[in-house]
N, C-alpha and C positions, 0 to 999 in steps of 0.2 A: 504493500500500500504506500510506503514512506518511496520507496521507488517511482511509484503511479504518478506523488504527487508533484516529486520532482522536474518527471517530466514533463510534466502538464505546466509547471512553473517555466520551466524555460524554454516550451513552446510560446508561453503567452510571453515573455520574457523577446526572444524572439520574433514574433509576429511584433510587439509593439515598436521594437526598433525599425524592421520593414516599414512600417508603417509612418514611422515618425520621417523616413527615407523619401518616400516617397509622398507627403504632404511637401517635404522641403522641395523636392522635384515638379510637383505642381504648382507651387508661389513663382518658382522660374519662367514657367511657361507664359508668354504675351498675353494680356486678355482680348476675347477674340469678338474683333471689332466687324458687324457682318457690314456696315455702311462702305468699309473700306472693298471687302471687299463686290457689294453690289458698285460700287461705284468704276471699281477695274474691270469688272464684267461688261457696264456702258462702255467705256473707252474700247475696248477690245471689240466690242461690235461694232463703233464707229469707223475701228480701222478696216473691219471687214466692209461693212458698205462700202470704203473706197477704194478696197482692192476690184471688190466686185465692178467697181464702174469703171476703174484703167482696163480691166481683162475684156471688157465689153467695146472700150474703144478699140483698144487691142484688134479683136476680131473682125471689127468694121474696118478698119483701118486694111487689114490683110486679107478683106474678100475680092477686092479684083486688082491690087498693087499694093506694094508696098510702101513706106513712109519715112520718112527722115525720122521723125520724131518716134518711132518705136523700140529705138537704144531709149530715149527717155523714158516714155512710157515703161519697158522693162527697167528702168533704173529705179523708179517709182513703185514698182509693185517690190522690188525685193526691200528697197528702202520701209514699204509699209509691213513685208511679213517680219523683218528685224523687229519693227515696233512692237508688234502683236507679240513676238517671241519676248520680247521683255516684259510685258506685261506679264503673261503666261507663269513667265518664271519667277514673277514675284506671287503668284498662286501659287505654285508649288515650295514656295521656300517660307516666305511670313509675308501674307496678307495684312498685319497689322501696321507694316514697316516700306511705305509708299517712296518709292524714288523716283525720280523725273526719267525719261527714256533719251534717251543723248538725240538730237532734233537735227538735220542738215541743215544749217542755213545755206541761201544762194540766193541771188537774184531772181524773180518770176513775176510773169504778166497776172496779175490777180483776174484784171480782165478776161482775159481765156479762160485760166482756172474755174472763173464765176461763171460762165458761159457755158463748161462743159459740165459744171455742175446741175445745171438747171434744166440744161438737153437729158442727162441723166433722170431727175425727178419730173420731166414732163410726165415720164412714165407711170410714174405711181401718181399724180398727180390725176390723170387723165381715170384712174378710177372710181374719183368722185369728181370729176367733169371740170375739173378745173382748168386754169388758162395761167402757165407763168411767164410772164411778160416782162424782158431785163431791157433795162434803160441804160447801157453803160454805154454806148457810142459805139465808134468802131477802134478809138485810140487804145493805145496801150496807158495798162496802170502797172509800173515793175515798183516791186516794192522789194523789202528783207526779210526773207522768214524760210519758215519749214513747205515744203508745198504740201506733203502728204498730212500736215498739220492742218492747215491753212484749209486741206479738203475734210477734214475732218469736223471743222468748226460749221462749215457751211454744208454739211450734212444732218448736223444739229438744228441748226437754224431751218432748213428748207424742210426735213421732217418732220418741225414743231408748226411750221404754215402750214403743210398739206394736215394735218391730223387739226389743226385747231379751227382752219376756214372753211363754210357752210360751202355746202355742196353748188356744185355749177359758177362759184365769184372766180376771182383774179386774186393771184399773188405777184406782189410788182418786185422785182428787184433792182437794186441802181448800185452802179461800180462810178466812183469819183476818186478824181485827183488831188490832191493836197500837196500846199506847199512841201509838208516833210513828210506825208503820212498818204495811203490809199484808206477809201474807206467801203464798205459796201453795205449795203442797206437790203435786209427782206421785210416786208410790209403784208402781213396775212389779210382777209378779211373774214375775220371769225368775232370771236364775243369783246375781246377788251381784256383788259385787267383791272381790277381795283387797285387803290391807291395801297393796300395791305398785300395784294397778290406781289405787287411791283416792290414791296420792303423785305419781300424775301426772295427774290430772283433771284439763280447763280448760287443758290443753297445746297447744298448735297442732299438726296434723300426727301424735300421740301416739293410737295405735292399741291400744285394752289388750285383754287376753286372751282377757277374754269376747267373745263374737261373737253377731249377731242370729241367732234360733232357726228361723229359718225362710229363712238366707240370702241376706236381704237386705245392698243394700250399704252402706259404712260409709266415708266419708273421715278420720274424726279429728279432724273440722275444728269440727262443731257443738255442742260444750260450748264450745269457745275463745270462737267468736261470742258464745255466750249469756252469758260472761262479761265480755266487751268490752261487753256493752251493759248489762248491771247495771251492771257500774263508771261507765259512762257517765251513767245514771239514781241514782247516788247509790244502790246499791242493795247488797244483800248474795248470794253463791249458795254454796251447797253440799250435800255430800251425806254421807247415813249408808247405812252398809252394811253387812251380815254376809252371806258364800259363804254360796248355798243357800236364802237369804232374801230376795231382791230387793235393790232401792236404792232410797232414797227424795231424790228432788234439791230443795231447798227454796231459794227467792229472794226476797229482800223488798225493797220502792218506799218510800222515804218517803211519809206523809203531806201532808208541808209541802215547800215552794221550802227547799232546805239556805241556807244563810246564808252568805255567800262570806267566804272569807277576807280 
């Protein structure tokens, strides 16, 4: 019995140091934040929609000739799986611990970019009967920044007018030149915002009032993105609104490499 008890003492004996082991190995561990990673999930889909729409010029481009510009276009798609794969691997390593994705800069016509973006979402646009109409001219706007970034922001933007504007209106876009800055403008024609919806734009996670008109879905996630990556390019984003009147979301790239501190 004097045997039994003993070992029964330094079983628990034991188990309670395992145990104390591993409480100290669980306070180690990051607490696990799901906003970070809903929020890398957004971005990581945004870079898909732009792959998807260079592979789609891609194709057009190579149905009856070939193109100068399809080393670019391949420059761009590997430049955007790069992006994707860091995202990735910060899901597989720690979600809670958000690093920036190394961005190319170069010189590029926003104008074009905006252009090709909009030919792109005529498409999904045209399934609630919409009309996107861009008003940038025919001049070039070259500014500084990432270009697969740059299409990134304006996937956000042109996804948030097709899902928020009433079926069969116009979504007007406008590409301008600035003394030091490009800037580009999407104008929906959907509900508006409140003065409250608009104190929380660019929020992670922050779902406002208005909802897409034809019940599509909505994370909360894609202005934050689109914000994260202007601030990244040196850039500016914001929006004007009156209920009733649409929203107009405008972002601008410098022109120039900013000047480091």
């Amino acid at each position: 019995m004097s045997e039994t008890k003993e070992q029964v003492s330094e079983a628990i004996l034991r188990a309670k140091a395992e145990l104390e082991l591993a409480l100290g190995t669980v306070e180690k561990i990051p607490s696990f934040d799901a906003s970070s990673v809903a929020f890398s999930a957004h971005a990581l889909n945004n870079f898909l929609t732009v792959t998807t729409a260079i592979v789609d010029l891609l194709m057009l481009s190579l149905e009856d000739h070939s193109d100068q510009e399809v080393k670019t276009w391949l420059k761009n798609l590997k430049h955007t799986n790069r992006l994707m794969s860091h995202i990735v691997a910060e899901l597989m390593n720690d979600a809670t611990i958000r690093k920036h994705p190394e961005l190319k800069f170069e010189k590029f016509d926003l104008s074009r970019l905006v252009r090709r973006a909009c030919i792109y979402y005529q498409q999904v646009a045209n399934r609630k009967e919409l009309k996107i109409i861009l008003e940038s001219g025919s001049g070039q706007c070259n500014v500084w920044g990432d270009q697969v970034a740059a299409a990134a922001i304006m996937d956000n933007l042109l996804s948030n007018a097709v899902k928020y504007s009433y079926h069969g209106r116009e979504i007007r876009v406008s590409v301008q030149r600035k003394a030091d800055s490009g800037k580009c403008s999407v104008q929906d024609s959907g509900p508006g915002l409140s003065i409250e919806d608009q104190s929380r734009l660019f929020q992670a996670g922050i779902k406002l009032s208005s909802v897409p008109t034809a019940g599509e879905s909505s994370t909360g996630y894609g202005l934050s993105v689109a914000k994260e990556l202007v601030d990244l390019l040196s850039g500016t984003i914001w929006c004007e609104s009156q209920p009733g009147e649409g929203a107009r979301f405008s972002f601008t790239l410098p022109v120039k490499e900013p000047e480091k501190a």
